[in-house]
N, C-alpha and C positions, 0 to 999 in steps of 0.2 A: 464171736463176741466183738462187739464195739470196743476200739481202745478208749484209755479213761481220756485222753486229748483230745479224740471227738468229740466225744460226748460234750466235753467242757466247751470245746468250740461252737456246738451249736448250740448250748444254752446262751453263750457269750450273745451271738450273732441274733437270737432271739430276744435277749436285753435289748440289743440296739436297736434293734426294730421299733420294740415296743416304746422305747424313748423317745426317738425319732418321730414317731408317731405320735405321740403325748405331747412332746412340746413345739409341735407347727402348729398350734395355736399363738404362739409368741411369737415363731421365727420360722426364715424359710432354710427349712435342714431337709437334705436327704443322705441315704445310707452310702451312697456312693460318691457326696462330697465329704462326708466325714470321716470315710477311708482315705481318699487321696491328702485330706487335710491331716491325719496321722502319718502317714508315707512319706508329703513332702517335709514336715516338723523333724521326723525323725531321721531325715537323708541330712539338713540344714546343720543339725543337731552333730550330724557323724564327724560331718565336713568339718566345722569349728573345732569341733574337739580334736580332731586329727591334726588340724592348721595347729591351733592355741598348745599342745602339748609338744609337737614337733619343734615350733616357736620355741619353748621352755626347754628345749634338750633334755625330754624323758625318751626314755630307752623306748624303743619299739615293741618287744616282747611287753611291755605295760599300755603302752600309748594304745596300740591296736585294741585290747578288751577294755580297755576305760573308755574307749569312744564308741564303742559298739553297746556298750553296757547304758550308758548316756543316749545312744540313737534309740533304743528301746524300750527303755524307759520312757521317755518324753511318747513313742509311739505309742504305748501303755496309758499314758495320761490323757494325750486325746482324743484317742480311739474310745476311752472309758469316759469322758466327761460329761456327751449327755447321758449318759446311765444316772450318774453322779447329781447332773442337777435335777433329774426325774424326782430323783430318792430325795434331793432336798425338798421338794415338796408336800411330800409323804405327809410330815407334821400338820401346815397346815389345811391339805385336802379334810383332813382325819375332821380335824378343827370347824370346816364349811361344812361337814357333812351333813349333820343335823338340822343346818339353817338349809340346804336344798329340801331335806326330806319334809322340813316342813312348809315348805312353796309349795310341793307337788299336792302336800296335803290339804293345805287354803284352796289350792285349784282344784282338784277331785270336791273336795267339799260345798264347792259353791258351784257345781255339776261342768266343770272344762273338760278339758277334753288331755291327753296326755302331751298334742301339741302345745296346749295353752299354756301348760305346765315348763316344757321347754321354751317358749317363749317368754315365760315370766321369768327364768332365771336367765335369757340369754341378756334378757333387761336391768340385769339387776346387776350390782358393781364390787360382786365378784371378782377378785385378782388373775383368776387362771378362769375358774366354772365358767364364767360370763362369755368372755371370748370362744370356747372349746364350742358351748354350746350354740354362736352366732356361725357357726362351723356347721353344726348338726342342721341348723336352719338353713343354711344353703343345699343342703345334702336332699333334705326333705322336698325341696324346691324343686330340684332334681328328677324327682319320683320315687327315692329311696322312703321305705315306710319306717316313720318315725321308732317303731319298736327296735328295727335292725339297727338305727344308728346309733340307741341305745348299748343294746348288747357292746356294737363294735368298741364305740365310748370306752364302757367298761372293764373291757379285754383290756386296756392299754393304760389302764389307771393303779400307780403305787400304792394309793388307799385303800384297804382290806373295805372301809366305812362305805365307799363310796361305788363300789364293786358289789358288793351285798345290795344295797338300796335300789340298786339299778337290773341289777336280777329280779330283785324280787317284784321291781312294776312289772316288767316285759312278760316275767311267769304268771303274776296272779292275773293282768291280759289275756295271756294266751289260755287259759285257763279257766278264766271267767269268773275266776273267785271271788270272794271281798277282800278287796285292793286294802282297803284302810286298816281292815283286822292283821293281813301280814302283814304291815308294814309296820302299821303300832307293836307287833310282836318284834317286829328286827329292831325296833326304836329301844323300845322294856329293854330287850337283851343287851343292846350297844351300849345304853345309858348304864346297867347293872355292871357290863363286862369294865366301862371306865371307870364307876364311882368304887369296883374292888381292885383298880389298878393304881387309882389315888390312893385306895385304905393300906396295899401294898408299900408305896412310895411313901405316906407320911408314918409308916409302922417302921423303916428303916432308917429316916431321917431322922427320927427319934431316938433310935439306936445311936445311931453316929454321935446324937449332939448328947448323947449319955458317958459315952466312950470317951469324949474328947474332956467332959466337963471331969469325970474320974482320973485321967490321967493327965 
């Protein structure tokens, strides 16, 4: 059996990947500057604490694990940060989703092509989509076929919204389906799953401001 610390380490090491990858659209990151960037933080981090506590005449038997506790924690922090700002994103990817789904839609509808589609949002002034997508267009430029760089895309995105929408073109593609009918079905379901996660959220708000006004 795998111990439960592998395990956890490669889901970790699979996070940052996927981060990593998600936001070099913004920035130039890789996995193996953002290890040596946690390594050196956390060595800097050892040294000060050991200096500053030794400075203050604390006992050694304390000084040694409060600096060590501090070098690894701080390692912890930026080793975990882009995971951290992936998942800040999360909200508003969720938020874009709909407005991409419905570009792909205008495109398909007025007979493009799914490059066109990517093209119209690479155009379009999207916070993160736009940039990621002037990405995909370099890729495709390439010789990479637009449906792969989708998928790839996909794999590496915190939004459940926007992971679903991009399966579903590359599938009903590959597939030959009618593109518009799955898509308007994954649209019905999203739209349905949010307006019962509002009836959720304003059913408990309601609660609250019952509870507070009673007591």
């Amino acid at each position: 059996m795998i111990p439960i610390s592998q395990k956890t380490k490669r889901t970790d090491n699979r996070e940052l990947v996927r981060a990593v990858r998600f936001l070099l659209p913004m920035m130039t990151l890789t996995i193996q500057g953002v290890v040596a960037a946690a390594y050196f933080s956390a060595t800097i981090v050892l040294f000060l604490s050991l200096t500053l506590l030794i400075f203050f005449g604390v006992n050694l038997f304390i000084t040694i694990p409060l600096a060590t506790m501090a070098g690894l924690v701080t390692f912890y922090i930026v080793i975990s940060y882009p995971v951290s700002m992936m998942n800040s994103y999360k909200l508003g990817l969720s938020e874009e989703a709909d407005l991409v789904f419905e570009q792909f839609i205008l495109v398909f509808q007025t007979g493009g092509t799914i490059f066109d589609a990517i093209e119209m949002v690479a155009q379009s002034d999207h916070p993160y989509l736009s940039n990621a997508f002037r990405l995909i267009l370099g890729r495709i430029a390439e010789g990479v076929p637009p449906e792969t760089c989708l998928m790839d895309f996909a794999k590496d995105q915190p939004s459940d919204d926007i992971r679903r929408y991009f399966t579903v073109i590359v599938s009903s593609l590959e597939k030959k389906t009618d593109l518009l009918d799955d898509l308007s079905g994954e649209s019905f379901e999203a739209d349905l799953a949010l307006r019962q996660k509002n009836l959720e959220l304003e059913s408990r708000l309601l609660v609250v401001a019952a509870l507070v006004t009673y007591v």
